[in-house]
N, C-alpha and C positions, 0 to 999 in steps of 0.2 A: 529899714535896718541897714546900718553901713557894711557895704563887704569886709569879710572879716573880723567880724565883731560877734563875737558868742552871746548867744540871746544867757541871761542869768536866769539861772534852775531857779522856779521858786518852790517855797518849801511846802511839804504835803498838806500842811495848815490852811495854804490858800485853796487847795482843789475842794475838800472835803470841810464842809458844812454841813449845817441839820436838812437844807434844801436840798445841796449835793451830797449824798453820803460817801461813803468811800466804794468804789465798785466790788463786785464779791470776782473773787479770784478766778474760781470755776462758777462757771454756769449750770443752772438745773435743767437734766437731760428732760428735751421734746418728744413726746413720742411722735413714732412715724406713721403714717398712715396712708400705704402707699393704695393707689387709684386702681381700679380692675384694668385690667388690660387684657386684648385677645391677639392670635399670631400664631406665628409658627413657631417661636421659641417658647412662648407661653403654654401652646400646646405641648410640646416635647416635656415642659418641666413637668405638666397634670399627669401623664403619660408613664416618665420615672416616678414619680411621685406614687403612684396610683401601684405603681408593679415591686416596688423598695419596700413600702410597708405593707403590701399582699403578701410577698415573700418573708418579710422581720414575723407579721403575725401568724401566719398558717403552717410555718417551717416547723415547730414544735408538735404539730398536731397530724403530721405527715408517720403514717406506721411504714416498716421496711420489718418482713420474719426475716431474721435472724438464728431460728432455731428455739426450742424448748428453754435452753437456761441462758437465752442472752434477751437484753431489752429491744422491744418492739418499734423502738421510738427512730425514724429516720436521722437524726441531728441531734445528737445528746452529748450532754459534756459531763460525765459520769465522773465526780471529784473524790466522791466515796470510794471506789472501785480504780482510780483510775486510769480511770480511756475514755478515747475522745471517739462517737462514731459519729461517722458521717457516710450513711447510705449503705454502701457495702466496702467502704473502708471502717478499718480500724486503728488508730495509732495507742501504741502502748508506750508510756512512762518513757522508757529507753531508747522512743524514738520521737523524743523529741526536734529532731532537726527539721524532721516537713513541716513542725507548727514555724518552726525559727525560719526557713525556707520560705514558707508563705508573707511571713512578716518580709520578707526582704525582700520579695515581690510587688508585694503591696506598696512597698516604698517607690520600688523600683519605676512601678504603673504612675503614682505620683510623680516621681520626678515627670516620666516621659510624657503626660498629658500635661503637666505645667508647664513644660517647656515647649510644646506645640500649640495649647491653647489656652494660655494662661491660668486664671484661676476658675479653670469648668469645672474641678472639684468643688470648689466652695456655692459655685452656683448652682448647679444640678445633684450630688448625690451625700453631701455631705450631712448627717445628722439634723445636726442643729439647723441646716436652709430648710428640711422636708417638714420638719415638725413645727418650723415656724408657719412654713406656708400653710400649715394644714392648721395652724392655731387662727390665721389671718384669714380664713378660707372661712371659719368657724366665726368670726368676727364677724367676716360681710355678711355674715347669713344671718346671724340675732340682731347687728345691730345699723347694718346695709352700710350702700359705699363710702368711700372717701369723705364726701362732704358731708354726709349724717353721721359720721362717724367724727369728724372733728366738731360739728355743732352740740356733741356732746360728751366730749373732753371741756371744751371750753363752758357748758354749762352750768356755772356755779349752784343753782340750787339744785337740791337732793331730794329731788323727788320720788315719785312713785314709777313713776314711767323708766328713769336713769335707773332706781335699782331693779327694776324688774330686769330690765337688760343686762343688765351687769352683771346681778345672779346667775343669770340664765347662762351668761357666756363662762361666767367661769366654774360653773358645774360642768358643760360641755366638755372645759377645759380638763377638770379632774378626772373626767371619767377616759378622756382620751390619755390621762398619765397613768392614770391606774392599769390601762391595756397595754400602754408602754412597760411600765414595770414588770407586771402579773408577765407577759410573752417571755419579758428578761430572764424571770425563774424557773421558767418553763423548760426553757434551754439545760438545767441544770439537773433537773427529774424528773418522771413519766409527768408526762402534761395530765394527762386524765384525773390520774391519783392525787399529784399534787392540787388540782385544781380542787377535789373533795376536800383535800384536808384545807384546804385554806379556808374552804366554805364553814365548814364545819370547827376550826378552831385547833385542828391536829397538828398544822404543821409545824414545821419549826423555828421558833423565835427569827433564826438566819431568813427562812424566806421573808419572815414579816416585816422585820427592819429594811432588806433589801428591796423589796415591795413600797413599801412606804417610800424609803430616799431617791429611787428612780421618779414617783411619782411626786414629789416636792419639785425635782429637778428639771423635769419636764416640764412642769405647769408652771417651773418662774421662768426657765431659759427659754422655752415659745414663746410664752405667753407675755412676758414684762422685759426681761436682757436682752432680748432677738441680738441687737444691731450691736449691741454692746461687746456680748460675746465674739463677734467674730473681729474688730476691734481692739480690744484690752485683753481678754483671756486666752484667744488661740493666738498661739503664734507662727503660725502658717505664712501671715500677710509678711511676716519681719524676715522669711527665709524664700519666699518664692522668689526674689530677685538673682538671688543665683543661679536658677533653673532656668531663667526668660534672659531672652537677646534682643536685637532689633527685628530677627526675623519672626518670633514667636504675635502670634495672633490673639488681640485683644481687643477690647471693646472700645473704640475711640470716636473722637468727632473730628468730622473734615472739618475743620473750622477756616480752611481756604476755600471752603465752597458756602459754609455759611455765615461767615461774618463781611460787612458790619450787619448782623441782625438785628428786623425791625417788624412792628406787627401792621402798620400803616402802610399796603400796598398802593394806595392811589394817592398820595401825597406824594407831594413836588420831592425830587430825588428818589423815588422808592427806585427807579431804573437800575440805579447804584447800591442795595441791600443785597446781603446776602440771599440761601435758600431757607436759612432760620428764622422763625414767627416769632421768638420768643413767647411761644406759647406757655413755656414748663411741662407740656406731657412727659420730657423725658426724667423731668424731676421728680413731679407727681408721681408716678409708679413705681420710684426706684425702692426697695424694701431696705436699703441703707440710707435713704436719704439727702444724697449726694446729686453734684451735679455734673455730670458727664463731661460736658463744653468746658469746665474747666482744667480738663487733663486727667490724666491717672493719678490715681489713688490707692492710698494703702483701704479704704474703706471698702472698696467695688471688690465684688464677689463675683463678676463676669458672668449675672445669671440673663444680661442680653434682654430683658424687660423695656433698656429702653429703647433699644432696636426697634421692638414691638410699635410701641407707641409712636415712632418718631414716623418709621412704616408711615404707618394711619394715616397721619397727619399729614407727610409729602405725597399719599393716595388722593387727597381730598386738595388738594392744591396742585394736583393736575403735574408734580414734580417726580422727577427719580428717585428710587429709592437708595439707602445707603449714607443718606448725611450722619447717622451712628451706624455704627458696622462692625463687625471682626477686621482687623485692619492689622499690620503690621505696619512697626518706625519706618523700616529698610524702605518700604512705601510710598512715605511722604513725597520725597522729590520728584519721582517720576509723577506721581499724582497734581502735583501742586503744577507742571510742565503741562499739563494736558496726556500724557502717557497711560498706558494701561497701568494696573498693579498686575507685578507676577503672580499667577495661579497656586490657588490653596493647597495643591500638591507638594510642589515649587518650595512652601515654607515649612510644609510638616515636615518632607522627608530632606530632610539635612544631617551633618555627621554628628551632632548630639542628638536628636532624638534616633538617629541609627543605632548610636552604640547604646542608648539605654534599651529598647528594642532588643537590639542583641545581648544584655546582659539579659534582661527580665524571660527573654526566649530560654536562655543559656540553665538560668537556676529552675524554669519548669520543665524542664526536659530531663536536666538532672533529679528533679523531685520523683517526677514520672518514673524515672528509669528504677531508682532505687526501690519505689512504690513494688513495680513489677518484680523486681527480682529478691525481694523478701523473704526467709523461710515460714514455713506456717508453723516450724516447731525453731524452739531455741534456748539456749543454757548459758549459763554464770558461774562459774565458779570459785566460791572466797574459802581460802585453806583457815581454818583455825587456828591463830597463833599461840592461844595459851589452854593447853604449852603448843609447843609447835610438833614433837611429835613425843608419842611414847613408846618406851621399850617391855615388850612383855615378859611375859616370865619365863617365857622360851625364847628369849634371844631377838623374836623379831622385831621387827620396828613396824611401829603406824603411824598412819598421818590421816589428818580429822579433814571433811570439807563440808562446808553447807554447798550443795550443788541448788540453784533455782531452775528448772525446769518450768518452759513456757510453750503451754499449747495454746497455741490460735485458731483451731477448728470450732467450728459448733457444736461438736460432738465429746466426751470422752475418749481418750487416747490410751495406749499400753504402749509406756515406753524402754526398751531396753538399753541398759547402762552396760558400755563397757571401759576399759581401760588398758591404753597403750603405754609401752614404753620400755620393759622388761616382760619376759616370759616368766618370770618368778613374782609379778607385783597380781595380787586379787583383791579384788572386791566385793564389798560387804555393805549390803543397803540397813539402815538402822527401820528394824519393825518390820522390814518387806522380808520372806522367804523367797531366792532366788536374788537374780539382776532383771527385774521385769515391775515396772512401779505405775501404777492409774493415776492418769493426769485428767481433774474433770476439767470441762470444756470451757474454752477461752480462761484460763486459769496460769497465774504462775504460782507453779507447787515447789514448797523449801523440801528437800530432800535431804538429810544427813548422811553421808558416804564415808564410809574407811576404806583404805587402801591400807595394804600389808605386804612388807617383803624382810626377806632375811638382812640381815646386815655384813656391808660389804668389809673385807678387810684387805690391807695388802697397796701396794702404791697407788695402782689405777683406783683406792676407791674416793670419791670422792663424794659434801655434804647435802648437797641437790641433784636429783636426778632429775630430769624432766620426764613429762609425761603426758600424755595425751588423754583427755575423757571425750569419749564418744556417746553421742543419745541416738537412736534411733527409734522411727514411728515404727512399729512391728505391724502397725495396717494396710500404710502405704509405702514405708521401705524408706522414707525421707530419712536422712541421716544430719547433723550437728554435730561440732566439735569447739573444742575450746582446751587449750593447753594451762597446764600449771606448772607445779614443780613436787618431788618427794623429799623432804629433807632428813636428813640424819644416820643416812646409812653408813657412812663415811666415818660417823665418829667412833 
């Protein structure tokens, strides 16, 4: 072809034939089927693994008394009733900000582990990696490793033997989503009881439906999405790059120490190959399917499997370890030189992951503090606006309140109502004889209050007065307040 001369487009007519058809746009997803691997990271993930869902299943079935009229359940999220316990805390409705508090912790912990060791969330403790592992774990075990496991994928006939397996694996499957689910609900009411009624056909429509879609959920995202999910549906991979620098630590290849890689060690030039066989162990293992050596990736989930593998294999060729590794960019040059890498201290502890550090320090100290310094009683008070206040037939003026009264004891409370503000304003509990009202235990009680004072005349009077309502425990002495206003004496 002459320089300079543009080759002519031909038209789609010539590519596509009945012999050549036209390519299909997307391609039909491969399943993965990554190879067993053994190690120290393999071990750490069986390890979390092992203690993530001990703790998701057993947490529900853990008792903590409570006392007589509170629930026995260690970890309940009581929607009915609402309150959330956990142990010997309790959070009420109103104090929603430790749930909001822990939320921005939780993010916070995020950020600071992505930005020191890239995505070890998605590797080690995220949902969807423990469930898959534990689906692919279930896999090697019915229908054994890697390569029995692809000779019958590719299987075309349907035999006896294929569905024997198949059944068997994804019964396995169902019944590991059904104790996914069934734990789910557990969280939400006495596990005991709830578990009869489920048996038995009592409970409510709400848990069954919720039972059922966890356990659909489970059994297609371990079982069939795995890779896909952390790919297309989370979007973690499309925001971690904010959080990662050059110093942050991720899973890379020296590929200055293993290229040109070749698997022909005693052929003429091998002196000149890298310390890579191109074997593929690192490939073979990966649970996303990917290949390492060709760089980072939005796919890799930094669950460090091919570490494992590549390990082995530099073990058994009498080489160093570390041709895949935790590695930092910052890195490369001094490595590529002959140089050490700076120490894994060195990169964690930098001024972003300091200050998330000190932020995520900053809001559990704050969570802690406010935790501690809580009252175990506490009040509300919303004035009645209509009308806002009324005049009796003796001149004086009233003003209406729903007072809520909140006891946090385990016990029954007697709590005495007073009211500041004038020497002439009293108080009048609606139904109660006296200013003295039984609060039962861990309860907020709506209480109806009047307040009554004469009416003011004259320049200083004016149409609000303020005013003080005081609760006190009469057992322990604990006192609460909370101001409002009197209106109408003015007029």
């Amino acid at each position: 072809m002459r320089q300079g001369v543009k080759p002519r487009a031909r038209p789609r007519s010539e590519f596509v034939t009945e012999t050549n058809p036209a390519p299909s746009l997307y391609s039909a997803r491969e399943p993965i089927f990554p190879r067993r691997v053994s190690g120290k990271f393999r071990s750490l993930k069986w390890v979390l693994l092992a203690l993530m869902l001990g703790i998701y299943y057993i947490t529900p079935w853990i008792r903590w008394d409570r006392g007589p009229a509170l629930p026995d359940q260690a970890v309940l999220l009581d929607l009915a009733n609402r309150r959330f316990y956990f142990f010997w805390i309790e959070i009420w409705p109103h104090e929603f900000y430790f749930v909001a508090g822990l939320l921005i912790m939780a993010g916070l912990g995020l950020f600071l582990f992505t930005s020191a060791l890239g995505r070890v969330w998605c590797g080690y403790a995220c949902p969807q990696t423990v469930w898959t592992d534990l689906f692919i774990l279930v896999e090697r075990w019915v229908e054994g490793d890697r390569n029995a496991r692809l000779r019958l994928h590719r299987q075309k006939k349907l035999d006896f033997h294929k569905v024997r397996l198949r059944l068997t694996k994804w019964v396995i499957w169902l019944l590991i989503g059904l104790a996914t689910g069934g734990a789910w609900v557990f969280y939400f009411a006495d596990a005991p009881t709830l578990l009869h009624d489920l048996v038995t056909g009592q409970a409510h429509p709400v848990a069954y439906s919720t039972l059922l879609v966890l356990t659909f959920t489970t059994f297609f995202f371990g079982g069939f999405a795995r890779e896909q999910i952390c790919i297309y549906a989370c979007p973690w991979p499309r925001i971690q790059a904010a959080m990662m620098d050059e110093d942050t630590l991720v899973v890379g290849y020296r590929e200055w120490r293993g290229e040109p890689r070749g698997k022909h060690r005693k052929a003429e030039g091998a002196e000149e190959l890298g310390d890579c066989i191109d074997c593929n162990a690192c490939v073979n293992v990966c649970p996303m399917g990917i290949d390492i050596r060709d760089g980072q990736q939005l796919a890799c989930i930094t669950c460090a499997l091919c570490i494992d593998a590549c390990d082995d294999v530099m073990a058994k060729l009498g080489k160093p370890r570390g041709l895949i590794d935790y590695m930092a960019l910052s890195d490369e040059a001094n490595e590529r030189s002959g140089q050490p890498p700076r120490s894994v201290w060195k990169h964690i502890l930098r001024p972003r992951t300091i200050l998330y550090t000190a932020l995520w320090s900053l809001v559990g100290f704050g969570l802690m503090f406010a935790l501690f310094i809580r009252p175990d009683i506490d009040l509300t008070v919303a004035p009645v606006r209509n009308p806002t206040f009324v005049t009796l037939s003796d001149g004086t003026i009233r003003n209406t309140y729903d007072m809520r009264l909140r006891n946090k004891h385990g016990e029954p409370r007697n709590f005495k109502l007073t009211v500041v503000g004038d020497p002439l304003m009293k108080i009048q509990l609606e139904g109660v004889d006296g200013n003295e009202v039984q609060v039962p235990a861990d309860t907020a009680y709506l209480q109806r209050v009047y307040v009554t004072a004469p009416k003011e005349t004259g320049p200083a009077a004016v149409e609000a007065t303020p005013l003080r309502f005081w609760v006190e425990d009469v057992a322990s002495g604990e006192r609460a307040h909370k101001d409002s206003t009197f209106n109408g004496r003015g007029k």
